[in-house]
N, C-alpha and C positions, 0 to 999 in steps of 0.2 A: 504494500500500500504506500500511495505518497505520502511522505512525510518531512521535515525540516526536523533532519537526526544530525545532533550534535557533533554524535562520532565521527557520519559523511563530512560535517563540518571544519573538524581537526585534522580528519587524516588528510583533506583537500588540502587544503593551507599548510600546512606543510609540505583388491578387495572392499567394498563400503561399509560393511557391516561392525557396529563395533565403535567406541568411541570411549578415552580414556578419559574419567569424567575430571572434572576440577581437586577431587577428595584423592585421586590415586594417579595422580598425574605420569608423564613420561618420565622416568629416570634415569635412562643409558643405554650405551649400547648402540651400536649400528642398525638401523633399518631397514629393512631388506625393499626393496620397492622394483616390482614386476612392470614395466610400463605400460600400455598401449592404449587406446581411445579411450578408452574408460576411466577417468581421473582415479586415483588412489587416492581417497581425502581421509583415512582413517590413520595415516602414518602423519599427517600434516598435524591432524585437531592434536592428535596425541600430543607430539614437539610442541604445540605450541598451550599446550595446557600444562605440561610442565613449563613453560617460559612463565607464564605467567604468576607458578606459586615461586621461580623462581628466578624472576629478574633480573639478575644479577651475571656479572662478564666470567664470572669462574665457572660459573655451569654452563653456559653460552659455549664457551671457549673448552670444553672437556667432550661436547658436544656439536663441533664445530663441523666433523663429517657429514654428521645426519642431516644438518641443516643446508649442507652444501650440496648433495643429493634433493634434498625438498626444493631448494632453491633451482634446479638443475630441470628438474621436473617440472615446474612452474614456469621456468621461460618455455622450454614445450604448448606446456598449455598457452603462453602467453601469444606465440608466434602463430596458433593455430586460430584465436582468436580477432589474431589480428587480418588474418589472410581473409577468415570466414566476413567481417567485418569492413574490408573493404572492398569487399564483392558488393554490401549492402548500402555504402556509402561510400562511393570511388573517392571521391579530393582528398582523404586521408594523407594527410602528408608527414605525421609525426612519423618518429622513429620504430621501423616494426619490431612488434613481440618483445623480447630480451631487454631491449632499450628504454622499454616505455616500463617497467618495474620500478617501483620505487624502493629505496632500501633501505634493509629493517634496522636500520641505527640511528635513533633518535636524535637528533637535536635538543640538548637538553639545557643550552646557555642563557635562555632567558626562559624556563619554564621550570615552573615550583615541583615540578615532578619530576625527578631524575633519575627516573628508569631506565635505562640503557639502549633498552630492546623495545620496538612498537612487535605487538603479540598478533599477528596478522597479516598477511601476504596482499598484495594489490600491485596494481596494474591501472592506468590511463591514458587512451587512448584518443589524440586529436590530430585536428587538420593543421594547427598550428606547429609551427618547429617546436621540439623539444617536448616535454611530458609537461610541463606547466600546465596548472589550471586556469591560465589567463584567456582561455578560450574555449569555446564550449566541446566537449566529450563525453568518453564514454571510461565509466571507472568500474572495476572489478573490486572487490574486499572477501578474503577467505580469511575467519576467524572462528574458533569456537563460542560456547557463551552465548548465541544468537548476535555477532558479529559478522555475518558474512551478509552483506551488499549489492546486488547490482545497481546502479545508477547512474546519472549524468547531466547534460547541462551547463550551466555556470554558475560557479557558487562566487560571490562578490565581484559581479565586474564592476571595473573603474566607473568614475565618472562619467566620462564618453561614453564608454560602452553601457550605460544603463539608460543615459539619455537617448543613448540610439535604439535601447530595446522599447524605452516606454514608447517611444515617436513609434516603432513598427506595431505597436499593438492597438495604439491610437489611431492609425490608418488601415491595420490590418487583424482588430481583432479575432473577423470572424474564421481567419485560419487559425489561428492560435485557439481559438476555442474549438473549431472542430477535431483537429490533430487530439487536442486533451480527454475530447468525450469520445474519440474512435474505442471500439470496443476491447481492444488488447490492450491499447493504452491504461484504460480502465483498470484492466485483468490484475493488471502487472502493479500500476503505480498508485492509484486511487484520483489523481489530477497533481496538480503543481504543486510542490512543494519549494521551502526556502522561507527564508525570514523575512518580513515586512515591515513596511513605518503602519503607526499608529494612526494617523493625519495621511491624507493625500498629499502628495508629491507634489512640489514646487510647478507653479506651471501648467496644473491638472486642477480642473472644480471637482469639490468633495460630492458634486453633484453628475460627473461624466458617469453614461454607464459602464465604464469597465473600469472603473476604481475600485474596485479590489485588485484585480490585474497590475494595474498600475503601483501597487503600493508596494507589489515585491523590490526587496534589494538582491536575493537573490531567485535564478531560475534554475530548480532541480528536481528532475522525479528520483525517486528510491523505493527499491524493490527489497525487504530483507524478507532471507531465509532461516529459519530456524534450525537448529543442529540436525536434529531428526529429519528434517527436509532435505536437507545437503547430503545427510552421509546414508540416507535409502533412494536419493535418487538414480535411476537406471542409468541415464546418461548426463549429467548435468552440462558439461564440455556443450555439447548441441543446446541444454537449456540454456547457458547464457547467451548463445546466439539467437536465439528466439526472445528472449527478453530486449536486446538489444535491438534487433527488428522492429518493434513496437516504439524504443524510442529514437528512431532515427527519423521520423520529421518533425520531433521535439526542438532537435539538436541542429537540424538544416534550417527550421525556421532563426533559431540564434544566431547562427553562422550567418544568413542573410541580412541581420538585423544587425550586426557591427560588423559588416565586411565595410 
């Protein structure tokens, strides 16, 4: 369902069976990992549920194979995604698969948390150079905890780039509202999510009819799956392709709107 999730908000700006829960986390040891179409997400949740009871660079670092194999596996995934992806949205111009992963070592110089490790795999993919969120895309999040993501959009564009979304909706809402109420759209996201002013937007009467539209700061759908959803589904690899299908004239209406 659509939502304006925190998590989406941070991590931006900056065999299935089986799941090792929080209480009995991963502890050691090499991961055997079989590969082929069918993601292996029950080696992943495991690694990353022990990351999580244990944050910290000595267990990281004692366990630095496994995650080099998971991370290995993951540009796989990533490169297949990307391929599948811009058969569905050709201008993709970011960097494919492997490139566009972000990495799991926090920044942690002006943040009161200083965790070492973000506990969760992601990927973002745009037309724009580089993995930057300064342009609208398409984001991946694999996390235990009901931490995994599909979503995209633009979360905080600049100045410009809002004046030129609110001016496209002002002129063009009735695509942007139909695109929102298409029936997969629905399936997937629940409508738009992303933060908003309280007051109409400089420019805009409190009385336009698409001020609520207007008031986002940000434009985002998000899809979250739950644990149990992730690690019994039959092919997920193909689901996030079909999630993402659903938001690609989300993402071309943005693209058109700050080109």
């Amino acid at each position: 369902m659509g939502t304006s999730h925190p998590q989406l908000a941070s991590n931006w700006k900056l065999s299935l069976a089986g799941f090792a829960p929080a209480s009995s986390p991963y502890q050691g040891g090499e991961l055997t990992l079989h590969y082929n179409n069918t993601m292996q997400l029950k080696p992943l949740f495991a690694f990353l549920s022990g990351l999580i009871k244990h944050n910290e660079r000595p267990w990281f670092q004692e366990r630095k194979a496994t995650y080099d194999q998971l991370r290995a596996q993951f540009e796989e995934d990533a490169e297949f995604w990307f391929r599948e992806l811009a058969k569905l949205d050709p201008v993709l111009a970011g960097p494919e698969g492997r490139k566009s992963i972000f990495r799991i070592y926090r920044d942690v110089r002006f943040s009161n948390n200083k965790d070492p490790y973000k506990t969760h795999f992601s990927v973002y993919f745009t037309a724009g150079p580089g993995k930057e969120v300064d342009s609208p895309g398409y984001y991946i999040q694999l996390g235990p905890n009901g931490n995994t993501m599909i979503a995209g959009g633009l979360y905080m564009p600049d100045k410009n780039q809002l004046a030129a979304i609110r001016q496209e909706i002002d002129y063009n809402a009735d695509d942007l509202k139909a695109l929102l109420t298409a029936p997969d759209f629905q399936r997937y996201f629940g409508g738009l999510g992303g933060d908003k002013l309280k007051k109409s937007p400089a420019n805009y009467s409190v009385d336009h009819p698409e001020i609520e539209l207007l008031k986002h700061k940000s434009f985002i759908a998000t899809y979250q799956m739950t644990d149990a959803e992730v690690l019994s589904h039959e092919d997920l690899r193909a689901h996030v392709v079909e999630v993402f299908r659903a938001m690609v004239p989300f993402c071309q209406f943005l693209r058109r709107a700050v080109a």
